[in-house]
C-alpha positions as CSV (number, residue, x, y, z in Angstrom):
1,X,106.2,137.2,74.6
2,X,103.7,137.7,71.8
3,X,100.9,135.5,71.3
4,X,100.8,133.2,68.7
5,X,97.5,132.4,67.7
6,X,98.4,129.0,65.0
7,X,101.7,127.0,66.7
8,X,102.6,123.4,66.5
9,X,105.5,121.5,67.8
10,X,106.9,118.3,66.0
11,X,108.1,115.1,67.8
12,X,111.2,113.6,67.2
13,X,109.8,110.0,67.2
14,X,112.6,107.6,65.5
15,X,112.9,104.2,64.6
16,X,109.6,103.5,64.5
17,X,108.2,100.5,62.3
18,X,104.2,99.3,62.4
19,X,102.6,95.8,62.4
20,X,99.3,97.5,61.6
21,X,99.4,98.7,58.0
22,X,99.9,103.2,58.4
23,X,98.3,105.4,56.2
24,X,100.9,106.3,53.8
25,X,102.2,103.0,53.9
26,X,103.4,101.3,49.9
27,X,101.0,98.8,48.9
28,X,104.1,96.9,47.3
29,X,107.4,97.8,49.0
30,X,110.9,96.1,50.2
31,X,110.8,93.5,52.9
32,X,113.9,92.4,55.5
33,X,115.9,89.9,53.5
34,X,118.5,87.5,55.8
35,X,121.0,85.1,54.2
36,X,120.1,81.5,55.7
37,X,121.5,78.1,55.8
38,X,120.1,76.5,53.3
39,X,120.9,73.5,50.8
40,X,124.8,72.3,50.6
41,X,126.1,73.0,47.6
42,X,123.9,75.2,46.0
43,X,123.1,78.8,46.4
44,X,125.3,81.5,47.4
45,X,128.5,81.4,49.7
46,X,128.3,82.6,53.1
47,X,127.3,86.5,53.3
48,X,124.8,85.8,50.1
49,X,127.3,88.4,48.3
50,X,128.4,85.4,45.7
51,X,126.7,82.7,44.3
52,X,128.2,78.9,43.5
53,X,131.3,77.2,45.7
54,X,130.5,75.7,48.1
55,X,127.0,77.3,48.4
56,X,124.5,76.5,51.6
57,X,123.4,79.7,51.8
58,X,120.1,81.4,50.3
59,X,118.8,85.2,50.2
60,X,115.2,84.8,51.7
61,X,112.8,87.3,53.4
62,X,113.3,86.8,57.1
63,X,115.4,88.9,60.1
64,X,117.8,86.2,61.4
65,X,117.3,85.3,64.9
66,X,114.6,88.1,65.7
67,X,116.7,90.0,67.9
68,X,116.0,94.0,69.1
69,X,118.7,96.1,67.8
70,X,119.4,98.9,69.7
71,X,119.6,102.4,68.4
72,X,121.3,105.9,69.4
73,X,121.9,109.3,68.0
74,X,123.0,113.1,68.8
75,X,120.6,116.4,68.1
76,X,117.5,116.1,67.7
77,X,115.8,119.2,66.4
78,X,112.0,119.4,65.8
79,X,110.2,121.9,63.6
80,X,107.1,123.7,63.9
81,X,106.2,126.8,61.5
82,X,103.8,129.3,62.3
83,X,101.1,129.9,59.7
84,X,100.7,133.6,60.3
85,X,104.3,134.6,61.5
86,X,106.0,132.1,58.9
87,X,108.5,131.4,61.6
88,X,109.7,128.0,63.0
89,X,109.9,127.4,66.3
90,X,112.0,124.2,66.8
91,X,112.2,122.3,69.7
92,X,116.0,120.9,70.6
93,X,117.0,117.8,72.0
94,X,121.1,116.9,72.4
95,X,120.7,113.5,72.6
96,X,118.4,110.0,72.5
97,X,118.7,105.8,72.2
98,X,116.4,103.6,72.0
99,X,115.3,100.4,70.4
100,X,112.9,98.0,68.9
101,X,112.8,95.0,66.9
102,X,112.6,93.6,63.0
103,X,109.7,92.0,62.0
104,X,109.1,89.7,59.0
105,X,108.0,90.6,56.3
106,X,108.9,94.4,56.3
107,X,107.9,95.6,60.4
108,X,109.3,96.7,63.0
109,X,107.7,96.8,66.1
110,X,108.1,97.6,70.4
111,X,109.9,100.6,69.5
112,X,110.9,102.9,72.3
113,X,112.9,106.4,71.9
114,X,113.8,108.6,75.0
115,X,115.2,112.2,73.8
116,X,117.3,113.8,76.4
117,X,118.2,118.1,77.2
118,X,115.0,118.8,75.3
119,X,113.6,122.6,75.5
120,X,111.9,125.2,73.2
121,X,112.6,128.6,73.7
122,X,114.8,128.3,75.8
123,X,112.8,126.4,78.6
124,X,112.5,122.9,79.2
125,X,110.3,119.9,78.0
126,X,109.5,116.5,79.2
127,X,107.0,113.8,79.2
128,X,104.3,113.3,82.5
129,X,106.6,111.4,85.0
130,X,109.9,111.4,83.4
131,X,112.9,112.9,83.9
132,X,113.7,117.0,83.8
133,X,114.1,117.8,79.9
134,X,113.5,114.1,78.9
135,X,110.9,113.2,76.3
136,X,109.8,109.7,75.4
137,X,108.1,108.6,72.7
138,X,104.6,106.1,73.1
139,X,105.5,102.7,72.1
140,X,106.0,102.9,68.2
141,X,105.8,100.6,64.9
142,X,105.6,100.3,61.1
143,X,107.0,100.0,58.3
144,X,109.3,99.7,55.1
145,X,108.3,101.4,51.9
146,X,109.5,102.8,48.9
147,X,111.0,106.1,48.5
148,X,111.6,106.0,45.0
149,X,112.5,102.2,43.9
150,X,114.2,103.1,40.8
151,X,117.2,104.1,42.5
152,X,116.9,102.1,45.7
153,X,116.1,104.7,48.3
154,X,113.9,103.1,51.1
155,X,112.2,104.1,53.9
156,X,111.0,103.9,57.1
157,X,106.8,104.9,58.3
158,X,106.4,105.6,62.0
159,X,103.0,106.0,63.6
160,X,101.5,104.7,67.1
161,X,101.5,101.2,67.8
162,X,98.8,100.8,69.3
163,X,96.6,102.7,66.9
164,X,97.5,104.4,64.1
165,X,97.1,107.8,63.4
166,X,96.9,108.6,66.8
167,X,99.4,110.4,69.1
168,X,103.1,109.3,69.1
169,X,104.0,111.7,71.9
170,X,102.6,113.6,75.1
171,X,105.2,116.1,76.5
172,X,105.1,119.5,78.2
173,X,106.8,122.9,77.6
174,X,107.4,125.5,80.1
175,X,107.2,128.2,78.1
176,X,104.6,126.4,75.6
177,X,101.9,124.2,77.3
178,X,101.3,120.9,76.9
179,X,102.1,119.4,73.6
180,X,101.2,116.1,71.2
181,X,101.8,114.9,68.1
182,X,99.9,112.3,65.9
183,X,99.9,110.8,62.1
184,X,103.2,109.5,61.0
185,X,106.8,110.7,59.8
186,X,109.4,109.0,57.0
187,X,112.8,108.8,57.1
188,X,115.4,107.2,54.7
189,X,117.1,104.4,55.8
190,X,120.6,103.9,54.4
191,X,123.4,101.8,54.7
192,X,121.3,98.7,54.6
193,X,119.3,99.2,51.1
194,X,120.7,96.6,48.3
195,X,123.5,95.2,51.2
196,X,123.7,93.6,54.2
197,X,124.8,95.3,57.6
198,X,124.4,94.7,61.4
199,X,124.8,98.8,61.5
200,X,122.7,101.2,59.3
201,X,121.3,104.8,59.6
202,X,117.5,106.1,59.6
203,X,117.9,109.7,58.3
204,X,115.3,112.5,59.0
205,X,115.8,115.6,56.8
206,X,112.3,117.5,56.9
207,X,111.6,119.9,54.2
208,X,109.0,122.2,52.0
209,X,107.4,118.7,50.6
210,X,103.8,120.5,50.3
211,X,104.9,123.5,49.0
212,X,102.4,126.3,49.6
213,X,99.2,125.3,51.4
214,X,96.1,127.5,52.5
215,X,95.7,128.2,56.2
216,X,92.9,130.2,56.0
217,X,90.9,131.8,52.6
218,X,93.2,133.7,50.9
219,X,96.1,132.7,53.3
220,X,99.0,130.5,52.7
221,X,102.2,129.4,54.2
222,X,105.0,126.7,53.5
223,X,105.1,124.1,56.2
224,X,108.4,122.2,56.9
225,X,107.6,118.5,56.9
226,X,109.1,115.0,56.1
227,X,108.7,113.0,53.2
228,X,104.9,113.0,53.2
229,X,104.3,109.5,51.4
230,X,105.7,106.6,50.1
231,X,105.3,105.4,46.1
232,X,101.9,103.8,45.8
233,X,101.2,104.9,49.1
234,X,98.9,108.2,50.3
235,X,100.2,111.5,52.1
236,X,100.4,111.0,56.2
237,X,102.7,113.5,57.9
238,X,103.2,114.3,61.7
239,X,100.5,117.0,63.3
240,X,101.2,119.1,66.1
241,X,98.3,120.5,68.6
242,X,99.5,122.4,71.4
243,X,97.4,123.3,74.6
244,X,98.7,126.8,76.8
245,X,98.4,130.4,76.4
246,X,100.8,131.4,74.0
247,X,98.1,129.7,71.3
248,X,95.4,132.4,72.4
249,X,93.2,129.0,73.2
250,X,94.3,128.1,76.8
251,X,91.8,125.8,77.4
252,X,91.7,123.5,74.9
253,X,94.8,121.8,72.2
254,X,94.7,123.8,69.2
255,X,94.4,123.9,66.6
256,X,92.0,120.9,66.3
257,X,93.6,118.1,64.6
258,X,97.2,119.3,64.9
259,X,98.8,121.6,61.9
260,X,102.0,120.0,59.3
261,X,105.1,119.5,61.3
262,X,108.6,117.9,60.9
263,X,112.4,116.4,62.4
264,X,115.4,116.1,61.8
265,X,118.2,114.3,63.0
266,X,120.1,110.6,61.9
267,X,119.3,107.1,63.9
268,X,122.5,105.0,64.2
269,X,120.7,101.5,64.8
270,X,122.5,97.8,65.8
271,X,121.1,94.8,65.5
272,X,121.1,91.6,63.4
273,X,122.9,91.4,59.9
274,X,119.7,92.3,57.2
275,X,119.3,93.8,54.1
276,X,116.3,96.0,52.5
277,X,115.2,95.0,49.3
278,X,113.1,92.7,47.5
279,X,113.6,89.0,46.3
């Protein structure tokens, strides 16, 4: 195999929603909106989808009863390009679920995501102690922002829970080395934005974002990434550092401070019956 001197690795870490503000996190955004009980006889009819009748019923920021929803979806495929070669190197996973829950006013937090059949090239990956080609994610939060407001496309940060910026994932593999990933990812949430749903979709669909960037004087490459920020909000994207011979720096997780990474792949989620949007 040749050596590849720059590589990075992306991990798929979905449906992740912080209680501690992210980087790239909106400084005005949408929040989780419920339709409550509220006064009889006023307000909007049950659903909050038409005002007057009989009323009792008023759109409010909240997430119903504060249950986890659950969420599930198919491939998985995470990207990784190679300054100097240009080339991706994806890493494949057929399946994952997990979950987490809605918090008020716009967070989500305890999220959890196990990806199953994962390898790259060919070879398996999986996290210290879990199960052959099974990757799970650290315990994940963040939060809802703005994609672009003016036509209602919303979005979902993910970053660490416990801190920030730090690493999302641990995994190893075979025929890579050992592998994390820090910073954050977006995706778009839909079916949820504007109207209410007990089912919706977080949508990962990485792409050139940043355009050409310098590597090295004089050198440039186009790195396949995720939306890298939300509207009022400053650039954080995923980083990959990877640790194993095939870097040409086998003792130590290169390069430093991870290189521009992305996913792809759609979140079906379940849980209780919110909308995204602002009052």
């Amino acid at each position: 195999m040749t050596r590849i001197k720059v590589l990075g690795l992306a991990l798929f870490a979905v449906f992740a929603f912080s209680a501690l503000a992210v980087a790239s996190a909106s400084a005005s955004g949408p929040d989780w909106l419920e339709c409550a009980k509220g006064t009889k006889g006023v307000g909007y009819e049950k659903g909050c989808t038409k005002e007057g009748g009989k009323g009792g019923y008023e759109l409010k920021i909240g997430v119903g009863k504060g249950k986890a929803f659950k969420s599930k979806g198919g491939k998985a495929v995470l990207h990784s390009v190679n300054p100097e070669s240009g080339i991706d190197i994806p890493v494949e996973c057929a399946s994952f679920k997990g979950g987490g829950t809605a918090v008020a006013p716009n967070l989500v937090v305890k999220v959890t995501t196990t990806f199953s059949k994962c390898k790259a090239l060919g070879a398996p990956c999986a996290s210290a102690g879990a199960k052959k080609e099974t990757i799970e994610t650290k315990t994940l939060a963040g939060s809802l922002g703005w994609i672009n407001k003016a036509h209602d496309v919303a979005g979902t940060d993910l970053a660490d829970e416990a801190s920030p910026g730090s690493y999302l994932a641990e995994f190893t593999c075979e025929a890579l080395g050992e592998i994390r990933t820090s910073g954050s990812v977006i995706g778009e949430n839909q079916e949820d934005v504007g109207k209410f749903s007990k089912t919706s979709k977080l949508v990962f669909a990485p792409g050139p974002y940043l355009g050409e960037v310098e590597y090295a004087p004089g050198k440039k490459y186009t790195p396949i990434v995720n939306i890298p920020e939300f509207e009022g909000g400053s650039p954080d994207i995923l980083k990959t550092e990877v640790k194993g011979s095939i870097t040409g720096h086998p003792g130590e997780f290169y390069p430093e401070g991870g290189i521009p990474s992305g996913q792809e792949g759609t979140s079906e989620q379940k849980g209780e019956d919110l909308e995204i949007g602002e009052l």
